[in-house]
C-alpha positions in Angstrom: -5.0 7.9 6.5 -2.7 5.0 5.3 0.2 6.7 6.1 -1.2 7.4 9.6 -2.0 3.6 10.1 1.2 2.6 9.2 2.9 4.6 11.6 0.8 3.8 14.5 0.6 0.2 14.2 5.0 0.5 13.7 4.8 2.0 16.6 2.8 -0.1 18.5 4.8 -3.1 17.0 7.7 -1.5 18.2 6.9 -1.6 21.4 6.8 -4.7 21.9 9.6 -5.6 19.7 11.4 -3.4 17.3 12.1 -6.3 14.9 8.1 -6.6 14.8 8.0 -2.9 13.8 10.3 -2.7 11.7 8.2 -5.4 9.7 4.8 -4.1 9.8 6.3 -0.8 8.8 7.5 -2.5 5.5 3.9 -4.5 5.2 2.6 -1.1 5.4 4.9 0.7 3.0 4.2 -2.2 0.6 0.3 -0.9 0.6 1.0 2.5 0.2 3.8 2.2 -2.6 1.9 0.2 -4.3 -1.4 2.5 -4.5 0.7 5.3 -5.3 1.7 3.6 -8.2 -1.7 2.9 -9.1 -2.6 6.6 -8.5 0.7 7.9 -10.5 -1.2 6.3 -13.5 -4.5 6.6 -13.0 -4.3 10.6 -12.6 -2.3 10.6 -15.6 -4.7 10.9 -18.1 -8.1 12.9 -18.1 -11.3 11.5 -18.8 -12.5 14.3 -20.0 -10.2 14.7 -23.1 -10.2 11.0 -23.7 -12.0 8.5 -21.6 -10.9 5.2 -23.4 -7.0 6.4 -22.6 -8.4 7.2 -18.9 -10.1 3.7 -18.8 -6.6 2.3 -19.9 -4.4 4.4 -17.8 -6.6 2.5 -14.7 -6.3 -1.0 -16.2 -2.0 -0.5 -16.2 -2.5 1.1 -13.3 -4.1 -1.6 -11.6 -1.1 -4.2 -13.4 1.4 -1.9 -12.1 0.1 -1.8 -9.0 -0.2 -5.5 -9.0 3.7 -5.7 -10.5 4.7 -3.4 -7.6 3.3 -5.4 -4.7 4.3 -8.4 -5.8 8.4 -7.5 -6.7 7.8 -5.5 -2.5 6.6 -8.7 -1.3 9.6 -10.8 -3.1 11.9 -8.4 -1.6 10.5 -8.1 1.6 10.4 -12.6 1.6 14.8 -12.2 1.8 14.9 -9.3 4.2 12.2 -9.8 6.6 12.5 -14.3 7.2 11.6 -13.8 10.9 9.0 -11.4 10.8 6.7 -12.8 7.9 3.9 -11.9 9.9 4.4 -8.7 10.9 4.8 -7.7 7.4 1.2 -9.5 6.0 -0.4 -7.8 9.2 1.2 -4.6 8.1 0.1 -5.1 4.2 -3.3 -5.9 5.8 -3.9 -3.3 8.0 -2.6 -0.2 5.4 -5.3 -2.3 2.8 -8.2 -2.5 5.0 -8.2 1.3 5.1 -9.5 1.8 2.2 -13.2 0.6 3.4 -13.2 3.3 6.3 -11.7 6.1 4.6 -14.9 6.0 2.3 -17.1 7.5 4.9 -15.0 10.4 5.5 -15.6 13.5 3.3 -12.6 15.6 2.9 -13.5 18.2 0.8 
């Protein structure tokens, strides 16, 4: 779903200016690195073998994921000057889909 959004709002962007796009896509990819990251170490361990490594795996997840966003957004600050905006809306759009994507189902 993040992935979708990202796209689509790139797109749009783009339309009006590809600069714009360009910077919204890298907002966006910023979001979605970052929560694989998280993910990458989250599903790493099993709860069910050993919950107090599970509990840890989420809490270096979460520092990871924390790590990853902010080294993205240093890197993005040098490459994307003119369209600072476009790359917070971006990064804010990808992040708000985590609310709706809870009242999906998907199994």
């Amino acid at each position: 779903m993040q992935t979708v959004v990202c796209v689509l709002m790139a797109l749009l962007a783009s339309a009006i200016d590809l600069r714009a796009g360009v910077g919204v896509a890298a907002g966006g990819c910023i979001a979605i690195v970052a929560d694989i990251v998280f993910a990458m170490n989250v599903f790493a361990a099993s709860a069910k073998d050993n919950p107090r490594r599970a509990l840890r795996a989420f809490y270096a997840g979460e520092g990871f994921k924390i790590l990853t966003t902010v080294t993205c957004f240093l890197i993005a600050v040098n490459f994307f000057k003119e369209q600072w905006l476009m790359v917070m809306a971006g990064y804010i759009l990808v992040l708000l889909m985590h609310w709706p994507a809870l009242l999906f189902d998907l199994k």
